[in-house]
C-alpha positions in Angstrom: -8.4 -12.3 12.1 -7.2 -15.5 12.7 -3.8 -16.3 14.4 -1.7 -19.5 14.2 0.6 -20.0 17.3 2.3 -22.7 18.3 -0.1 -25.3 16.3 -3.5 -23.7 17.7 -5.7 -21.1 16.0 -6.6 -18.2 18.0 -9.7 -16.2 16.3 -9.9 -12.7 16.9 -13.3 -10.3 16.2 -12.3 -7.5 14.0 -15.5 -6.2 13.7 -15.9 -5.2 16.8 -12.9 -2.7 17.0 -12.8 -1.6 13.3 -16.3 -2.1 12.2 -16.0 -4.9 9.9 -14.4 -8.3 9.8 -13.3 -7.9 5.8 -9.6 -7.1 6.3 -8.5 -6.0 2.6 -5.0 -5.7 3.9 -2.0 -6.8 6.7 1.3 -5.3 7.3 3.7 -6.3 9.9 5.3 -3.2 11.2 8.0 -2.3 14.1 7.8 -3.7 17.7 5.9 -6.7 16.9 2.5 -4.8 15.2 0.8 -5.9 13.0 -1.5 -3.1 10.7 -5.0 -4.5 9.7 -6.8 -2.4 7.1 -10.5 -3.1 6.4 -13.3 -2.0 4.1 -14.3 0.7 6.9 -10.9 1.8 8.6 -7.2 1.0 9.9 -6.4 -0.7 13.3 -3.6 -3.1 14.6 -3.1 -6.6 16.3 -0.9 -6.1 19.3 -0.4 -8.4 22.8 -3.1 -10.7 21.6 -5.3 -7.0 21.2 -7.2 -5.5 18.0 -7.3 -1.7 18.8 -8.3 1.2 15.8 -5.8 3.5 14.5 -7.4 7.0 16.9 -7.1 9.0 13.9 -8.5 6.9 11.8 -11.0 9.3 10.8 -8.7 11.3 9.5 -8.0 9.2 6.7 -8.1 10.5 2.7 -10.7 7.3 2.5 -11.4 4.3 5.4 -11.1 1.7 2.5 -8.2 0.1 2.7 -6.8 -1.3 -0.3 -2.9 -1.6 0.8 -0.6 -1.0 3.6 3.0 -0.6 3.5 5.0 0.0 6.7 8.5 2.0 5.1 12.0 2.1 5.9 11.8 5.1 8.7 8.2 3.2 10.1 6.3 5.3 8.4 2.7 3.6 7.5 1.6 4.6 4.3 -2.1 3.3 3.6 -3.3 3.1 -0.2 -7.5 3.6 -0.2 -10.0 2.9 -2.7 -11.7 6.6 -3.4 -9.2 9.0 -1.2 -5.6 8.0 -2.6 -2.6 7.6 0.0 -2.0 8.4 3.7 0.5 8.7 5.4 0.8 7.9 9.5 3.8 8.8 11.0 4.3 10.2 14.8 0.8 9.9 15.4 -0.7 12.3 12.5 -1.8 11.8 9.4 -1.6 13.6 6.0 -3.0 12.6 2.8 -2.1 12.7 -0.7 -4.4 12.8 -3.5 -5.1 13.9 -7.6 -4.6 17.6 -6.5 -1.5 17.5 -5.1 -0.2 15.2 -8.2 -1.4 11.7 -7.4 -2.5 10.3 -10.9 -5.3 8.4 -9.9 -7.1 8.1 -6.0 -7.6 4.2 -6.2 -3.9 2.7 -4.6 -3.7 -0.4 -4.9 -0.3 -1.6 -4.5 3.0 0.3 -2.7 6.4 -0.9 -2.4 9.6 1.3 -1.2 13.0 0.7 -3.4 16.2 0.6 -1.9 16.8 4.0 -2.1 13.5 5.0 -0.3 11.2 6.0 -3.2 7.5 5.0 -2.6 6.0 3.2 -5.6 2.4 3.7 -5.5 0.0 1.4 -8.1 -3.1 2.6 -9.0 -6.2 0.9 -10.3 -6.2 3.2 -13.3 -3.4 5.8 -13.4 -0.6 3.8 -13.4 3.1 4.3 -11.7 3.3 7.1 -9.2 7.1 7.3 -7.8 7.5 9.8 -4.7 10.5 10.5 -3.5 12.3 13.6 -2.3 11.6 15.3 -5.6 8.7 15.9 -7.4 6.2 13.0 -8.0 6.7 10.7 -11.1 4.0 9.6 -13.3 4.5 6.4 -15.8 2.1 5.1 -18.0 2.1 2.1 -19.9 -0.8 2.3 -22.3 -3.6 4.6 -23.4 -6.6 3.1 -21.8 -7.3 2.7 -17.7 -7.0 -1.0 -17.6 -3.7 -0.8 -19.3 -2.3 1.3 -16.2 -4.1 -0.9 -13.6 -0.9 -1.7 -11.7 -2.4 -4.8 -9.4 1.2 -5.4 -7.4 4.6 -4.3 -7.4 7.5 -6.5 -5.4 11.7 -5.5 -5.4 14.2 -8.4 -5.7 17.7 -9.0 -4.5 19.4 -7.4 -7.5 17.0 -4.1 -6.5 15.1 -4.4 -9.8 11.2 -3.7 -9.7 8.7 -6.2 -11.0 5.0 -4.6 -11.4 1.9 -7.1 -12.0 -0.3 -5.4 -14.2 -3.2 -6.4 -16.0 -1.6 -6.3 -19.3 1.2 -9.0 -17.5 4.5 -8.2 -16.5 6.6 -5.3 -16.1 10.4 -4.8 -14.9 12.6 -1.7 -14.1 16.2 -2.7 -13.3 18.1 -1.5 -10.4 19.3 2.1 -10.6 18.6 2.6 -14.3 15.3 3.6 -15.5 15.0 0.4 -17.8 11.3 -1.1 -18.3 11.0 -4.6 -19.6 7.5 -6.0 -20.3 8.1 -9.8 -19.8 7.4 -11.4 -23.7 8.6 -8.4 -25.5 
């Protein structure tokens, strides 16, 4: 991990705290944190300090694909193999295919204005959880066609999901998709 402050770079050993020095993902999160996911665990960069998440080991899957820090500081952590976790007040619960996850490989997450989770998968598509049941969308028959590679919000709250068949939009409050050329 390297840091840039004040016009001089500060290098920091990862691999000593979290076992490896491939970080997959960053998140900045609440009171100055920043979340480091790697290709064996979860840790974070605080007062110039790498320390591992303690219950790291609790995780659905310590290969970190995506981290997303939400709305109530929840830290939601997409894996490659073991679906999503969740960290919040110092536990962690998972969620995977058998409680309705379509597909254990999370590789993108973004939260929407109204707090659903949005959770991209390398093969199952769309997952939307919110305080209902989970929602599924697919947008093609074949696994690469519901590889969902990132999803950002914009100002007007409208979705846009990178997928490997190109673009994808849902406005704001309406469940409108738009594939960008159709």
């Amino acid at each position: 991990l390297n840091c840039l402050r004040g016009g001089k770079v500060t290098r920091y050993d990862a691999r000593a705290v979290l076992a490896s020095n491939k970080i997959t993902a960053l998140c900045s999160g609440g009171a100055g944190r920043l979340w480091i996911g790697t290709e064996r665990g979860i840790g974070f960069f605080e007062k110039d300090k790498i320390s591992p998440l303690t219950d790291g080991n609790r995780l659905a899957n310590r290969r970190i694909a995506t981290l997303l820090e939400d709305s109530l500081g929840a830290l939601w952590i997409g894996t490659i193999g073991g679906g999503l976790s969740r960290y919040t007040r110092g536990k962690i619960s998972s969620i995977n295919h058998r409680n309705g996850l379509s597909d254990e490989n999370v590789i993108a997450l973004c939260e929407d204005r109204g707090g659903s989770l949005w959770v991209g998968t390398s093969a199952g598509g769309l997952n939307q959880i919110s305080s209902g049941p989970f929602r599924t969308y697919q947008f093609g028959r074949t696994p690469s066609e519901n590889m969902i590679w990132s999803i950002r919000g914009d100002r007007e709250g409208a979705l846009w999901f990178g997928t490997q068949s190109g673009i994808i939009r849902r406005k704001a409050e309406r469940s409108e998709w738009y594939r960008l050329g159709d």
